[in-house]
C-alpha positions in Angstrom: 38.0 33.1 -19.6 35.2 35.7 -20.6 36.1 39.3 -20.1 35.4 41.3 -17.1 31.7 42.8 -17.7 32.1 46.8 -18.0 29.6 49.2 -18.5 27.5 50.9 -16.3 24.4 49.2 -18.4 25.5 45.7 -18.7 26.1 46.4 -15.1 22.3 47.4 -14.1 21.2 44.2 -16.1 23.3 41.9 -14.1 21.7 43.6 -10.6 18.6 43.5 -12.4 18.7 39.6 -12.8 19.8 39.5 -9.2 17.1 41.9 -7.8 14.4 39.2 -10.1 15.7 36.0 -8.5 15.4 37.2 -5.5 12.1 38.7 -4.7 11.5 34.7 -6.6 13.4 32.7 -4.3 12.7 35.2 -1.6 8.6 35.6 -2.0 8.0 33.1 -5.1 6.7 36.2 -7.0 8.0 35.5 -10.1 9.0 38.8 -13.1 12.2 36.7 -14.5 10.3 36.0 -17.8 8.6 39.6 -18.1 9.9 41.7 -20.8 13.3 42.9 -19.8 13.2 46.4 -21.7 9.9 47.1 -19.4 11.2 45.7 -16.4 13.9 47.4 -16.4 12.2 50.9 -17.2 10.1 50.1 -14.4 12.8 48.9 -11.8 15.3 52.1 -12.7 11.8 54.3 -12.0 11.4 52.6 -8.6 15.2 53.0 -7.2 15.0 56.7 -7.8 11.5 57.0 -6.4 12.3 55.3 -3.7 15.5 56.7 -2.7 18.3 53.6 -3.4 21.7 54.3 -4.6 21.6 51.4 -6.8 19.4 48.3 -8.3 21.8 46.1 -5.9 21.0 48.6 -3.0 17.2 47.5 -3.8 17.9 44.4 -3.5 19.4 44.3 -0.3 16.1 45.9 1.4 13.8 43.5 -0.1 15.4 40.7 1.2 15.5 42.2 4.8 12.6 44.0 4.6 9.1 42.1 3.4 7.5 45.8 3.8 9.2 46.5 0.4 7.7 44.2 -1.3 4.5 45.4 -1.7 6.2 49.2 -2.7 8.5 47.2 -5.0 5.0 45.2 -6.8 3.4 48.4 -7.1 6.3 49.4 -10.0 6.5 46.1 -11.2 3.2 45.2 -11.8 1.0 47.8 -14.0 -2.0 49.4 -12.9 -3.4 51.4 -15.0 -6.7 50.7 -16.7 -10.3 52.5 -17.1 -13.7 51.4 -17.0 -14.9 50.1 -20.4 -11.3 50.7 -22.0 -11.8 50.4 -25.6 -15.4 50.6 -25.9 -15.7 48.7 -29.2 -14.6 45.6 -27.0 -17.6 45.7 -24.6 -20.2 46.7 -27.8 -18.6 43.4 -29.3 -19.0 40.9 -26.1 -22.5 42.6 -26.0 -23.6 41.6 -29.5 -22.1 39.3 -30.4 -20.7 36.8 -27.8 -23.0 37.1 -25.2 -25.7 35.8 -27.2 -24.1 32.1 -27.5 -23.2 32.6 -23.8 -26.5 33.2 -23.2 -27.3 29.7 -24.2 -25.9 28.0 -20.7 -27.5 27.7 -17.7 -24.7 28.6 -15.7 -21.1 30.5 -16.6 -17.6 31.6 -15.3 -16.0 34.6 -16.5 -12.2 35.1 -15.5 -11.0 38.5 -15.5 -7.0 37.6 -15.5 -4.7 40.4 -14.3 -7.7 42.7 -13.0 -5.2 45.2 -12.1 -7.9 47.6 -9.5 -11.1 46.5 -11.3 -12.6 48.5 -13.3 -12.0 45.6 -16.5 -14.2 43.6 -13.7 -17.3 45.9 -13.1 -17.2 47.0 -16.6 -18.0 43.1 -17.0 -20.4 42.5 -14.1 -21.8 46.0 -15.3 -22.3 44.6 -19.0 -24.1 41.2 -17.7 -26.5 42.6 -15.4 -27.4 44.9 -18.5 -28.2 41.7 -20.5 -29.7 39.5 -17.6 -26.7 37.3 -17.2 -25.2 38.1 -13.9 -27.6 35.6 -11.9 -26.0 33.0 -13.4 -22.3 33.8 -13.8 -19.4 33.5 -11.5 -16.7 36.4 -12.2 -13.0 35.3 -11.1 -10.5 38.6 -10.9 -7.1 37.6 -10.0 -3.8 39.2 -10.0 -0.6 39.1 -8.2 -0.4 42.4 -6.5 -2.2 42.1 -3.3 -2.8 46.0 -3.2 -4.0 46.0 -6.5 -6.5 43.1 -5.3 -7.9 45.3 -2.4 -8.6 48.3 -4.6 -10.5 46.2 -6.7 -12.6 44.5 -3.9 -13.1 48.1 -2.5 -14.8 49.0 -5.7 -13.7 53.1 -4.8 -12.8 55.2 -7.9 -11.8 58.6 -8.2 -15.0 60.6 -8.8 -13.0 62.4 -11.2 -12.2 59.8 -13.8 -16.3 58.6 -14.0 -16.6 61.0 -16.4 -14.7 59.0 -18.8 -16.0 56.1 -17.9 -19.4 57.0 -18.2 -18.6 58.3 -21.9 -16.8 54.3 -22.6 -19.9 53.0 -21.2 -22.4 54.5 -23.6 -20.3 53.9 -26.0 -20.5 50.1 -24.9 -23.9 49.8 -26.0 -25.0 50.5 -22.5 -28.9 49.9 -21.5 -28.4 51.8 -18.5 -26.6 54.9 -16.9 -23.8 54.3 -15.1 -24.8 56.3 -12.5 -26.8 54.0 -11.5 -24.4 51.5 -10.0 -22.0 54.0 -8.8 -22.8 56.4 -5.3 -20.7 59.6 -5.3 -19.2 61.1 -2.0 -16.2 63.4 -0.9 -14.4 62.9 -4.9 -15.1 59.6 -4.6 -17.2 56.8 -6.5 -18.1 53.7 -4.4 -19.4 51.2 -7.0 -22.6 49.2 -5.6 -21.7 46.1 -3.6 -24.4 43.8 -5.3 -21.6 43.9 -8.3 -19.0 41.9 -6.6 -21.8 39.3 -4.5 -21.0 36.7 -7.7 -17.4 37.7 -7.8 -14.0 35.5 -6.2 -11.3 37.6 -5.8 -8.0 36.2 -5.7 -4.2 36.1 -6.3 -2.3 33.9 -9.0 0.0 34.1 -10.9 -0.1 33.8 -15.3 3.8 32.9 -14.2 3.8 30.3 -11.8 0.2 28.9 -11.2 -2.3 26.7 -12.7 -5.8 26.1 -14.5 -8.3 26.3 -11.4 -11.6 26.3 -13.0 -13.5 25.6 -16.3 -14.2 29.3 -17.7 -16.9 30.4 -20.7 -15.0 33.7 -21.3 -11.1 35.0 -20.1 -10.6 38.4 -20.7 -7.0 39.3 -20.3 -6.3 42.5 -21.3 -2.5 44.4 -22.2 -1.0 41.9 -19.8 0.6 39.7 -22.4 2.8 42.8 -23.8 4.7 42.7 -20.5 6.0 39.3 -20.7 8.1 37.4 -23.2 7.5 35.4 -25.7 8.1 32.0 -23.9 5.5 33.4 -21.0 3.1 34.6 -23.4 2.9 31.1 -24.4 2.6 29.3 -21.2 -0.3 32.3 -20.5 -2.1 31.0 -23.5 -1.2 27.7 -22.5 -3.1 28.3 -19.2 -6.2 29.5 -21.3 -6.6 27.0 -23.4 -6.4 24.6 -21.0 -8.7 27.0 -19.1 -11.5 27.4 -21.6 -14.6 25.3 -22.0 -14.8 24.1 -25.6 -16.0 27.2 -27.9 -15.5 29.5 -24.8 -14.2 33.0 -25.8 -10.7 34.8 -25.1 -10.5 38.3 -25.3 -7.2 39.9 -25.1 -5.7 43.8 -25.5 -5.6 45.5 -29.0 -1.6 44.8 -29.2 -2.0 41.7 -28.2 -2.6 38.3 -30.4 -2.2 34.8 -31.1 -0.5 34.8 -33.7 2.9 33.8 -33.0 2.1 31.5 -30.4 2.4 27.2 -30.3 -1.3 27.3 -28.9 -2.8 29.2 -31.7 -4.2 26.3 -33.8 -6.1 26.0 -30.7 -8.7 29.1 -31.5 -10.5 30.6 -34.3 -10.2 34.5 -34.8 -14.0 35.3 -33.8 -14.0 39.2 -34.0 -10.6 39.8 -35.4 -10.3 43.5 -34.8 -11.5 43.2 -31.3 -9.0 39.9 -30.5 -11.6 38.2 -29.8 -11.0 34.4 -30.1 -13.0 31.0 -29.5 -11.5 27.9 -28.7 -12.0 25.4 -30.9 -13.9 21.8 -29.9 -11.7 19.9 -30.3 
């Protein structure tokens, strides 16, 4: 027989499993694969925040309570993002991928784990700049429902545009951001004719599958939150996802490398992870 488990840690991971399977069983929202150091971090931020004696306390609510849920996804998942994070990326797509998109008569860009948005209109931002956004379908998913409203609301705190605006030149830009953005009591409401092309929608990287034939995925410091057997089925999904020679774009600690689908793409712009599927 195994000894008793002691320790107020060893403890908190056993809970911690618990609390996991079931918001899954409970709501199908799946986080057992996500990196447990992170998880963790996050869940032991939400019981204080929120006023619970214990992980196990948690988990008693939000199996009772489906108004928790959404409070509990709003520490699980992570949103926090900026428009045209890591400028270099956008320049890149401008220069030198968009030209072979350019080449199709018709394309689908999915923006996976869109968080609130702003990955999304710095996207539909970038293709109207280059003539594109006639012809392209945008898909931004995520799991967090909120997180899905924010984005579809396209309302920003005023004060963060001035970052953005400085990412955006950066970019490349053709434009002034201003120009797609109206400001009004601290807040930015980002023009509507941005999301007219765009589906907005939840799935999951977790659970779900391949639901259209994409040109370019962009998925962006998601992959660092799950393990390594997720990160693969992600990838899986992308592949699988991706037109042949379509384009993955993934965060700057993020990569291919160690994954079983990586003899599947070509490093396009290596320092912006950047890839292209291969044809065959």
């Amino acid at each position: 027989m195994d000894a008793p488990v002691t320790g107020r840690d060893a403890i908190e991971d056993i809970e911690i499993q618990l609390l996991l399977e079931a918001v899954y069983k409970r709501y199908h929202y799946d986080f057992r694969y996500y990196a447990r150091a992170s998880v963790k971090r996050r869940l032991l931020q939400a019981r204080q925040q929120l006023g619970f004696a214990s992980i196990s306390g948690m988990q008693e609510s939000i199996l009772h309570d489906p108004a928790m849920l959404p409070r509990l996804l709003n520490y699980l998942t992570v949103q926090v993002s900026e428009m045209f994070r890591d400028p270099s990326y956008f320049r890149a797509l401008r220069e030198q991928v968009l030209p072979h998109l350019r080449t199709y008569p018709s394309l689908k860009v999915w923006v996976a784990g869109c968080s609130n948005g702003e990955e999304l209109y710095s996207l539909a931002i970038l293709f109207r700049e280059e003539g594109l956004d006639q012809r392209t379908i945008f898909y931004a998913t995520d799991i967090n429902p909120e997180a899905l409203k924010v984005a579809q609301a396209g309302v920003y705190p005023l004060d963060q545009i001035r970052n953005f605006t400085q990412n955006h030149q950066k970019s490349g830009a053709r434009s002034s951001l201003s120009d797609y953005y109206r400001a009004d009591y601290g807040r930015a409401a980002f023009d509507a004719g941005l999301r007219e092309r765009v589906v907005f929608s939840d799935h999951s990287l977790v659970t779900d599958a391949v639901f259209a034939e994409m040109h370019l995925i962009s998925c962006r410091n998601v992959l660092i939150y799950f393990d390594r057997d997720l990160q693969d089925r992600a990838i899986g999904l992308f592949r699988e996802s991706l037109a042949r020679k379509g384009f993955l774009g993934l965060g700057s600690k993020e990569s291919l490398r160690f994954s079983r689908h990586a003899d599947a793409f070509t490093d396009f712009i290596r320092e912006e992870k950047i890839y292209r599927r291969n044809e065959t």
